[in-house]
Backbone as JSON Lines, residues from 0, in Angstrom:
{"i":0,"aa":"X","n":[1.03,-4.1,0.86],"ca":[2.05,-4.68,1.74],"c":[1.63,-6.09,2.16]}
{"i":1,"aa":"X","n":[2.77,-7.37,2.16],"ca":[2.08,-8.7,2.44],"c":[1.86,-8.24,3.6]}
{"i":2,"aa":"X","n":[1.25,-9.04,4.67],"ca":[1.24,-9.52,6.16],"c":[2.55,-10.19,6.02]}
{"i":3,"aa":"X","n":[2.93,-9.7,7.61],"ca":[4.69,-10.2,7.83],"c":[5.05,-11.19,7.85]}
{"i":4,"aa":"X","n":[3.83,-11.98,8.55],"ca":[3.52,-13.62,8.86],"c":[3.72,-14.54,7.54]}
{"i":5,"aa":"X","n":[2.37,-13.79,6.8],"ca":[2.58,-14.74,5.57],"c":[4.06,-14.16,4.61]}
{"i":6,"aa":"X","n":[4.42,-13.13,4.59],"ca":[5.61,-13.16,4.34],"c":[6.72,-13.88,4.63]}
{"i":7,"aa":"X","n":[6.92,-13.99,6.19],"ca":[7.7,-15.35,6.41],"c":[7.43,-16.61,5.8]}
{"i":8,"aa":"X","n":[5.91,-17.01,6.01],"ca":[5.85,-18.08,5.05],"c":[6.13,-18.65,4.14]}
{"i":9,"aa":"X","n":[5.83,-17.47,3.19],"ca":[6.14,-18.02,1.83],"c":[7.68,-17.71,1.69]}
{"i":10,"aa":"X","n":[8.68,-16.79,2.43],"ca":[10.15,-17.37,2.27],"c":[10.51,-18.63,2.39]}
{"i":11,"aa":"X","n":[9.61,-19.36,3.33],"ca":[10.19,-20.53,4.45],"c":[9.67,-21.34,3.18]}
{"i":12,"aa":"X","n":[9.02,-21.04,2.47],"ca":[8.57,-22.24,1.22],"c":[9.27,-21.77,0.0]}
{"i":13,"aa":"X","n":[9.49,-20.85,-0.07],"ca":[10.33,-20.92,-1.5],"c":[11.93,-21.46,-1.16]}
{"i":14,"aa":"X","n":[12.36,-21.68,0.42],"ca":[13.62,-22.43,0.24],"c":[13.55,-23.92,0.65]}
{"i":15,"aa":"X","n":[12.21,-23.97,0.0],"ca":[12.04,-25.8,-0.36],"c":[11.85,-26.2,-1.72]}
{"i":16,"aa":"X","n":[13.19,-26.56,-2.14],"ca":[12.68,-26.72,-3.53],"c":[12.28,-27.93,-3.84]}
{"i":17,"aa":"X","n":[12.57,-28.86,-3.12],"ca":[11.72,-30.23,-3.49],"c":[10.29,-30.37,-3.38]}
{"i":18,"aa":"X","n":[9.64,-30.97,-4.01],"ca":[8.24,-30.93,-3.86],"c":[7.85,-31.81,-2.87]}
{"i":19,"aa":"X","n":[8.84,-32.92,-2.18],"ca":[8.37,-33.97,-1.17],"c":[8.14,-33.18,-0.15]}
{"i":20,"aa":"X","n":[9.45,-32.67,0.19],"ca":[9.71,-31.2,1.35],"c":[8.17,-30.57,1.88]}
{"i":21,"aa":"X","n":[8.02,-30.17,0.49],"ca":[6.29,-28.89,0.5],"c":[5.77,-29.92,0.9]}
{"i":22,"aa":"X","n":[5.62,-31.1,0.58],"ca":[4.17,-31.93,0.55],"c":[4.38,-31.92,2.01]}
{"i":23,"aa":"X","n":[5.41,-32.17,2.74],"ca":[4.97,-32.66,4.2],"c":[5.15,-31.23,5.14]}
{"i":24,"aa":"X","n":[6.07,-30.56,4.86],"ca":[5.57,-29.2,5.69],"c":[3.99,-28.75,5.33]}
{"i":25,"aa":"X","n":[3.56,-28.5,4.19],"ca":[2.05,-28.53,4.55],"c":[0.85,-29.84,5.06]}
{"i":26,"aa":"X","n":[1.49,-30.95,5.16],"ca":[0.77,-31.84,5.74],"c":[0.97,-31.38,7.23]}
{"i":27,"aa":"X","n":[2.14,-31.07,7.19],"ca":[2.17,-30.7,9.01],"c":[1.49,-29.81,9.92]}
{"i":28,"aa":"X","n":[1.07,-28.61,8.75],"ca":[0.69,-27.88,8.97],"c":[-0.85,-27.84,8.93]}
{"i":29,"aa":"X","n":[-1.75,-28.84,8.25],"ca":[-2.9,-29.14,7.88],"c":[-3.32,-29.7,9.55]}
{"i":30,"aa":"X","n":[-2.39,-30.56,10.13],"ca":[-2.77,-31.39,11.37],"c":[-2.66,-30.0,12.37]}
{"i":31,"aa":"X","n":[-2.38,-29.27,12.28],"ca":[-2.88,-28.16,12.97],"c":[-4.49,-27.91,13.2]}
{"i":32,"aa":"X","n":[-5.15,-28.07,12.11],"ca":[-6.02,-27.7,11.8],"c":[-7.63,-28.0,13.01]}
{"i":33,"aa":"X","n":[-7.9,-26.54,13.23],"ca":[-9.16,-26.88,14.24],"c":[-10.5,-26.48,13.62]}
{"i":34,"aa":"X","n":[-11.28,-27.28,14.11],"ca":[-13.16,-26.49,13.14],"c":[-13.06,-25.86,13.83]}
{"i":35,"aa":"X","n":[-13.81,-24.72,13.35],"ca":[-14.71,-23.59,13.88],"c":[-15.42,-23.79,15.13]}
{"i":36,"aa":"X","n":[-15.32,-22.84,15.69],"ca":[-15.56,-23.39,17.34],"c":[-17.28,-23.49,17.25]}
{"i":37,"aa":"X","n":[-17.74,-24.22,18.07],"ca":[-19.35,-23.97,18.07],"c":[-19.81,-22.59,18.55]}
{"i":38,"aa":"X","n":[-19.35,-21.84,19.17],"ca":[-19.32,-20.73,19.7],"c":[-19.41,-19.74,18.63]}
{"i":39,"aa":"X","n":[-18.77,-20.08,17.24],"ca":[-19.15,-19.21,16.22],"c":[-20.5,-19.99,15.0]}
{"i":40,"aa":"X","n":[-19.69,-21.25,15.09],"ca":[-20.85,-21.35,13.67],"c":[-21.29,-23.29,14.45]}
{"i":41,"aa":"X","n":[-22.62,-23.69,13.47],"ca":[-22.91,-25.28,14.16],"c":[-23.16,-25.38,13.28]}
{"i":42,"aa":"X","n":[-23.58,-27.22,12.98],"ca":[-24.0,-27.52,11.83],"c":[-25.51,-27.81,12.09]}
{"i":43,"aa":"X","n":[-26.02,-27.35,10.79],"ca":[-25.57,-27.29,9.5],"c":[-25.33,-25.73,8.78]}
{"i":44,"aa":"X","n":[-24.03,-25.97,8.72],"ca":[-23.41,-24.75,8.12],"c":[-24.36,-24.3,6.96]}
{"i":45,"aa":"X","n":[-24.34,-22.92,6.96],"ca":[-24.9,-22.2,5.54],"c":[-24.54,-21.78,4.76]}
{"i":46,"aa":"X","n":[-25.01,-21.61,3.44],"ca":[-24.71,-21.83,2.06],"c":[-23.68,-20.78,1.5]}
{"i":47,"aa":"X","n":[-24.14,-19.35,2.46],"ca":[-23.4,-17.91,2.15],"c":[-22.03,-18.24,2.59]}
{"i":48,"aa":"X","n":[-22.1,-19.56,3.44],"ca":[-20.56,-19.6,4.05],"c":[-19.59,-20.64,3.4]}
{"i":49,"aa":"X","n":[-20.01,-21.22,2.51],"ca":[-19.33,-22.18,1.43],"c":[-18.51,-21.48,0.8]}
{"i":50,"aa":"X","n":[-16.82,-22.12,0.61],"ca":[-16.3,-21.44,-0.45],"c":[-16.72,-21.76,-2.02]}
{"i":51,"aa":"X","n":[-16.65,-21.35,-2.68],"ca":[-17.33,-21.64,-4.25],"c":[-16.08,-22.55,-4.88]}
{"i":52,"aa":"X","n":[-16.41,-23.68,-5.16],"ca":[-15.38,-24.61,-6.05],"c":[-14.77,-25.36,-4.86]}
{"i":53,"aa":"X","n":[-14.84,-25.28,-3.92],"ca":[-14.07,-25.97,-2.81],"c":[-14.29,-27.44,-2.97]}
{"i":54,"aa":"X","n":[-13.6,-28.53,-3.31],"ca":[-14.09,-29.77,-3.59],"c":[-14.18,-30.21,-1.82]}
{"i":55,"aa":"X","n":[-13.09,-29.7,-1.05],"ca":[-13.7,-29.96,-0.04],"c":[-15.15,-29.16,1.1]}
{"i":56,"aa":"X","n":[-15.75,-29.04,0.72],"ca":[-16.57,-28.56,1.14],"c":[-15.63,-27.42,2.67]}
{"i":57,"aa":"X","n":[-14.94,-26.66,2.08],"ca":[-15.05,-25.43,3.28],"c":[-15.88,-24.63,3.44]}
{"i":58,"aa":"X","n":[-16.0,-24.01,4.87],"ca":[-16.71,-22.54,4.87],"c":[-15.7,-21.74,5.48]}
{"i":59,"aa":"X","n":[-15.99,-20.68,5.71],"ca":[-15.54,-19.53,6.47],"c":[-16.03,-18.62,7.17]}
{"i":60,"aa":"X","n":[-15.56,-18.34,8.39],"ca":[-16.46,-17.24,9.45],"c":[-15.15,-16.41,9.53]}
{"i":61,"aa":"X","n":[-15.99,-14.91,9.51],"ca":[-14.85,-14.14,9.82],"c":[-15.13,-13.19,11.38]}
{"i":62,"aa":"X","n":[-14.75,-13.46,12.43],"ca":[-15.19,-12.71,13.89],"c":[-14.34,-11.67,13.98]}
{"i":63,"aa":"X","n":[-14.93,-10.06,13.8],"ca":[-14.31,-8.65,14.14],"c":[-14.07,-8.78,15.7]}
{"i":64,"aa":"X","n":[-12.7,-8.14,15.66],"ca":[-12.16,-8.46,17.14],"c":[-12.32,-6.55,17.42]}
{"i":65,"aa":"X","n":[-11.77,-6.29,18.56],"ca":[-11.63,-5.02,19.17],"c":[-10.9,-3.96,18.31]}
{"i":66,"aa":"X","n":[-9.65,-4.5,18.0],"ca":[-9.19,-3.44,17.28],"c":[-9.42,-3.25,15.18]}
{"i":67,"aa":"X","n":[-10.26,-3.6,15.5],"ca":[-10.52,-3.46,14.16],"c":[-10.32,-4.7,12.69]}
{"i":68,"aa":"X","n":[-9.66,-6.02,13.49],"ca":[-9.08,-6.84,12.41],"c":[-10.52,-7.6,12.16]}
{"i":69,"aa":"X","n":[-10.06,-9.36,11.84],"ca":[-10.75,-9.89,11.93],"c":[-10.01,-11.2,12.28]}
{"i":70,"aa":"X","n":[-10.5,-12.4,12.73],"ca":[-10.64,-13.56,12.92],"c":[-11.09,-14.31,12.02]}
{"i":71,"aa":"X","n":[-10.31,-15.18,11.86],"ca":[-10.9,-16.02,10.57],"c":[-10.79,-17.47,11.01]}
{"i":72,"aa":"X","n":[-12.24,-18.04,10.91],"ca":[-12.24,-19.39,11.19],"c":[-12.96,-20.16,10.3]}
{"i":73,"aa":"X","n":[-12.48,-21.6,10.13],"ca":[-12.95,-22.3,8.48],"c":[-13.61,-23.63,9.57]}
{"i":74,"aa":"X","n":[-14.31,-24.24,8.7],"ca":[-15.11,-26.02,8.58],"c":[-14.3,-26.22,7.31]}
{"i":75,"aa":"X","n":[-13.51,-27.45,7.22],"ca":[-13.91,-28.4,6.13],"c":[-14.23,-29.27,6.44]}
{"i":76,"aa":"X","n":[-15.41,-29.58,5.7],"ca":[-15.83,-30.87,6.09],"c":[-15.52,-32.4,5.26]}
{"i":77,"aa":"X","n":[-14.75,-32.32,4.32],"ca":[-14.0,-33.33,3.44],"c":[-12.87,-33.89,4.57]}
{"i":78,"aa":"X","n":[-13.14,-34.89,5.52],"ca":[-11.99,-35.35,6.0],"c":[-10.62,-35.64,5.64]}
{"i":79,"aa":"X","n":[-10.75,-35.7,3.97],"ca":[-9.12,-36.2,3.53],"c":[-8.97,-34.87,3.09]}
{"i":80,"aa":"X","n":[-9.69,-33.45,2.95],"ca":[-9.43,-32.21,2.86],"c":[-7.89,-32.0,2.82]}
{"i":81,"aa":"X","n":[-7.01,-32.68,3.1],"ca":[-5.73,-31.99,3.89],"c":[-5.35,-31.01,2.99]}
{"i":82,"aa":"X","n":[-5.06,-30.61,1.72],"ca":[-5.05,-28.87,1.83],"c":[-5.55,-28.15,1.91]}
{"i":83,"aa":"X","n":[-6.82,-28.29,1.73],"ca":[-8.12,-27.39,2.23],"c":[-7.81,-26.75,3.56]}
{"i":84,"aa":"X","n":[-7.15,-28.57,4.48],"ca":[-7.01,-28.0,6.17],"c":[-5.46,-26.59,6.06]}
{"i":85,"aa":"X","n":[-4.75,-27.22,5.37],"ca":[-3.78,-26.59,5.36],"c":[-3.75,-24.75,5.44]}
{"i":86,"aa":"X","n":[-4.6,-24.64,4.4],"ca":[-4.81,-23.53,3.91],"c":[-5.81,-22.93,4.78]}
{"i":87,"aa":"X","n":[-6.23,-23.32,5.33],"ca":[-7.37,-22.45,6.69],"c":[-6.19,-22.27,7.74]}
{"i":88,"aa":"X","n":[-5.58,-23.1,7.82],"ca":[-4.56,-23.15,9.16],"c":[-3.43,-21.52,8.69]}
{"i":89,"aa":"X","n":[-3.1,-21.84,7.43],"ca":[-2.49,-20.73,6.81],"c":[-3.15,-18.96,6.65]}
{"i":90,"aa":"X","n":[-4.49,-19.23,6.36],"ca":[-5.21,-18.23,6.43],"c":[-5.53,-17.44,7.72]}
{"i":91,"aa":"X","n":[-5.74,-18.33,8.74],"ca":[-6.07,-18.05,9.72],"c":[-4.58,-17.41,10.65]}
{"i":92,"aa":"X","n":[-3.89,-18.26,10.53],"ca":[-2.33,-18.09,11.36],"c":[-1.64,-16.75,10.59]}
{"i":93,"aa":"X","n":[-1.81,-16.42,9.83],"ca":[-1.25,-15.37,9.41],"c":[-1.86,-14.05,8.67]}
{"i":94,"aa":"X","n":[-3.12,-14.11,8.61],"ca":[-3.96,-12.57,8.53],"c":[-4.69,-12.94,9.91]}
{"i":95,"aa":"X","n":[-5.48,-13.57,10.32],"ca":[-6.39,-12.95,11.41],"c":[-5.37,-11.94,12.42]}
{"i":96,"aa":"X","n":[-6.26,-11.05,13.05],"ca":[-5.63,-10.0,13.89],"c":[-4.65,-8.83,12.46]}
{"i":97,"aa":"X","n":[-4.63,-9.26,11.57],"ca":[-3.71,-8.18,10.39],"c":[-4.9,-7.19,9.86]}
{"i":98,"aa":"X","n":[-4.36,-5.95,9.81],"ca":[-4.83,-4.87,9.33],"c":[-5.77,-5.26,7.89]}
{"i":99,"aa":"X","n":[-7.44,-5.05,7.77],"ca":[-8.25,-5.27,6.52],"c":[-7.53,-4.47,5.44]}
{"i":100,"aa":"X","n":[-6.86,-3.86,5.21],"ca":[-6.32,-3.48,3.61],"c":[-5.14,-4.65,3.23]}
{"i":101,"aa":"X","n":[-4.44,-4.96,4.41],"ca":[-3.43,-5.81,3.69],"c":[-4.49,-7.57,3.75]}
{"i":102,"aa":"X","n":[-4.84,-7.54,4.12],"ca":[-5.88,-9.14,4.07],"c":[-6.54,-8.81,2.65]}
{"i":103,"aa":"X","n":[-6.85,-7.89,2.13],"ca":[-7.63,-8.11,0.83],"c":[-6.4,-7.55,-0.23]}
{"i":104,"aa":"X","n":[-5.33,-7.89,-0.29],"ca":[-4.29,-7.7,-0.8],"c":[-3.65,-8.83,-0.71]}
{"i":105,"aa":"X","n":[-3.91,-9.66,-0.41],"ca":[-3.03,-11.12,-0.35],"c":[-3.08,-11.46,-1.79]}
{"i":106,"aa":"X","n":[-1.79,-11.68,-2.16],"ca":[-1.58,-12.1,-3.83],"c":[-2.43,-13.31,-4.29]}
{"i":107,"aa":"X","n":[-3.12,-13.61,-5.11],"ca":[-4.49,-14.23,-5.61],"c":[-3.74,-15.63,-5.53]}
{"i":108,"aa":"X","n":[-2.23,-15.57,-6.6],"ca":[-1.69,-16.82,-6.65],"c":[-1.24,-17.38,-5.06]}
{"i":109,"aa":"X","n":[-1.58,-17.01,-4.4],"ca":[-0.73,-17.42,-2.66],"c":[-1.26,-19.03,-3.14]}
{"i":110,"aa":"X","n":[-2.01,-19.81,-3.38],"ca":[-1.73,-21.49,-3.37],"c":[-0.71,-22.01,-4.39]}
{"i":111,"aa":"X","n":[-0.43,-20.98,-5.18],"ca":[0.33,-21.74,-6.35],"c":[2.01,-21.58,-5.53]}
{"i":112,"aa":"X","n":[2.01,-20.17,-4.9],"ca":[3.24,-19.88,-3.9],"c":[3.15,-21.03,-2.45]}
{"i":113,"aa":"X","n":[2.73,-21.48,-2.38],"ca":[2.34,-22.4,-1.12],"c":[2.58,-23.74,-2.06]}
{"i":114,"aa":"X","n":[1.7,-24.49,-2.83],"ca":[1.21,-26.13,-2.73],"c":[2.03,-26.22,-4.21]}
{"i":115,"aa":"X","n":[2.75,-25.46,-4.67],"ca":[3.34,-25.32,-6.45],"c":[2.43,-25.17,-6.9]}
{"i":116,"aa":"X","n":[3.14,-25.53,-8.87],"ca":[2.27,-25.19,-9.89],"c":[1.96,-26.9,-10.33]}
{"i":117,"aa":"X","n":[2.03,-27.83,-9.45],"ca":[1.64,-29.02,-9.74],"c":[0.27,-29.23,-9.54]}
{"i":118,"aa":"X","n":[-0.31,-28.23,-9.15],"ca":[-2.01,-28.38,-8.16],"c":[-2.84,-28.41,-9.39]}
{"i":119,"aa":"X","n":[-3.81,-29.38,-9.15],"ca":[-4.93,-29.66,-10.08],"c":[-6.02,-28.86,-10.0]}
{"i":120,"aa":"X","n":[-6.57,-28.46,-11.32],"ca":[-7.45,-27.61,-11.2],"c":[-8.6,-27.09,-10.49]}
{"i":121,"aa":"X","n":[-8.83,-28.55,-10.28],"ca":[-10.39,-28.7,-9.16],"c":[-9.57,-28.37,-7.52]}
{"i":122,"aa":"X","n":[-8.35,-28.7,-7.16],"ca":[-7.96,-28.05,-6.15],"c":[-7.42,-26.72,-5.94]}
{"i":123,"aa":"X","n":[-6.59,-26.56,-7.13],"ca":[-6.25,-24.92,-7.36],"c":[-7.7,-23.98,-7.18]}
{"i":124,"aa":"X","n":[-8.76,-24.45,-7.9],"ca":[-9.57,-23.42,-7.83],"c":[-10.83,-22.98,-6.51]}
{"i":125,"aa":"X","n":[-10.85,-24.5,-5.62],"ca":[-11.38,-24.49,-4.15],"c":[-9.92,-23.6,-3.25]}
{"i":126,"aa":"X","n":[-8.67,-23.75,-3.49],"ca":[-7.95,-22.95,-2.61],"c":[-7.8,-21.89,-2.8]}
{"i":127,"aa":"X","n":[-7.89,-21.76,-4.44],"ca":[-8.32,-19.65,-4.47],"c":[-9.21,-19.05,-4.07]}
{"i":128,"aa":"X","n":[-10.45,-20.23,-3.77],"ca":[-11.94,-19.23,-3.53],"c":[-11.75,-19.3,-2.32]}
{"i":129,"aa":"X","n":[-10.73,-19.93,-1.6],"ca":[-10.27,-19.51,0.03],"c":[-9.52,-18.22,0.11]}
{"i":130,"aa":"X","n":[-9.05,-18.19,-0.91],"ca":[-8.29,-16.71,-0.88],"c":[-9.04,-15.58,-1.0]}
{"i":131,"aa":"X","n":[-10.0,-15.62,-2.19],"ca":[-10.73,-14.68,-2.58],"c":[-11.84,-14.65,-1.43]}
{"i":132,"aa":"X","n":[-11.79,-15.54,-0.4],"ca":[-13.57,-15.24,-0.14],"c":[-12.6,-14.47,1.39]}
{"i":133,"aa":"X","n":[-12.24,-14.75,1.82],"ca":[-11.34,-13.85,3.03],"c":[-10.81,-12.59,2.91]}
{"i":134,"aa":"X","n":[-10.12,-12.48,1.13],"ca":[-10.05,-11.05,0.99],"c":[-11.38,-10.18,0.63]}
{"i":135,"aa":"X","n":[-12.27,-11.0,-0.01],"ca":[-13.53,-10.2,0.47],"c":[-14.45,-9.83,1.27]}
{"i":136,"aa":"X","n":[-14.06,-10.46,2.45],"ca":[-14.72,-10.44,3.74],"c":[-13.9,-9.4,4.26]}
{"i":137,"aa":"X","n":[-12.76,-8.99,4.16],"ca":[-11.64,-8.15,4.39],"c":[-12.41,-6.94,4.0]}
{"i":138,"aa":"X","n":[-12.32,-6.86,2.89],"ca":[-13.08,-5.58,2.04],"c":[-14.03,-4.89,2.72]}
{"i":139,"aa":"X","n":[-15.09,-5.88,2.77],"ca":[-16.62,-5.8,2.66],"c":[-16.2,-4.79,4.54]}
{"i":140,"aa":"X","n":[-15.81,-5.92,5.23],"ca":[-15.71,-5.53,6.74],"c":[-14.73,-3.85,6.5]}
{"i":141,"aa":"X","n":[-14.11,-3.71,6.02],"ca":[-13.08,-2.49,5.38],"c":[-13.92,-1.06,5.29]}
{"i":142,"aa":"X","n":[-14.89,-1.89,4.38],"ca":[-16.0,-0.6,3.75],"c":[-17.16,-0.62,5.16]}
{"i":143,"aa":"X","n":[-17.45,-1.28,5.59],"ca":[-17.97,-1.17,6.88],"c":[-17.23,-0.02,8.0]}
{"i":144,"aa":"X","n":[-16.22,-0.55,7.9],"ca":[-16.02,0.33,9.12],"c":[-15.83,1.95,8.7]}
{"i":145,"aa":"X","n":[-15.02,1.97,7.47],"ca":[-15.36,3.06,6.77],"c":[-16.95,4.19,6.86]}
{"i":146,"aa":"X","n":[-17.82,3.38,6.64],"ca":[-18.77,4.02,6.45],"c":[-19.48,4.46,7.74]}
{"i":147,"aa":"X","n":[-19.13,3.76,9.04],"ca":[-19.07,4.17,10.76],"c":[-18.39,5.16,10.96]}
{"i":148,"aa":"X","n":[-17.05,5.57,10.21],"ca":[-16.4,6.03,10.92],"c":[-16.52,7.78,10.52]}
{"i":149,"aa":"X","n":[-16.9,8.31,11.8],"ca":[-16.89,9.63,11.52],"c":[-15.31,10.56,10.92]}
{"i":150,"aa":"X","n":[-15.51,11.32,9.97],"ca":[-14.67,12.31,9.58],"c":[-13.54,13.21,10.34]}
């Protein structure tokens, strides 16, 4: 099942069919974008927390809240990052607090559904390992609680 959130999303982007349209609703959405509070992570960030291929140098923290979700908070540290920012703002705004089975179920292509199929490889493949590294933090935290939880 998507998350409802990012479900809205990606309606609200597939009835943009111009590509200028996308470019600036996700620029808009990039200026959202906040670091990671010091309260979770400082620099100098560590290596386990790099996404893999990210030309902008992201990381990711994921903070388990009370009821079981998670919190997801990113660094990029590439200032002209802006989809990098985008896509943390996206990640974050619409799985954190969502149930871990549907967060590691987020469709792999979600940047190609977000930024088109115009995205260059070296960026396509830093915004999937944003995808992939959240749905595996999803997982991993998933099988965790699993293995706490009495019968």
């Amino acid at each position: 099942m998507m998350p409802p959130n990012l479900a809205r999303l990606l309606d609200a982007f597939t009835l943009m069919p111009e590509r200028q349209e996308r470019i600036q609703a996700l620029i808009g959405i990039a200026k959202r974008f906040r670091p990671v509070p010091e309260g979770v992570a400082r620099r100098p960030f560590p290596e386990d927390r790099k996404v893999p291929a990210c030309e902008s140098e992201a990381y990711l923290w994921a903070e388990p809240q009370e009821d079981g979700t998670l919190r997801f908070h990113f660094a990029v540290e590439n200032p002209q990052g802006i989809s990098a920012m985008a896509m943390a703002v996206i990640l974050d705004e619409t799985l954190s607090g969502v149930p871990l089975e549907q967060v590691a179920q987020v469709p792999q292509d979600l940047p190609y559904r977000l930024f088109g199929n115009e995205l260059s490889m070296g960026k396509s493949m830093g915004l999937m390992g944003m995808v992939s590294m959240v749905q595996a933090t999803a997982r991993r935290q998933f099988e965790r609680q699993k293995a706490t939880t009495p019968n």
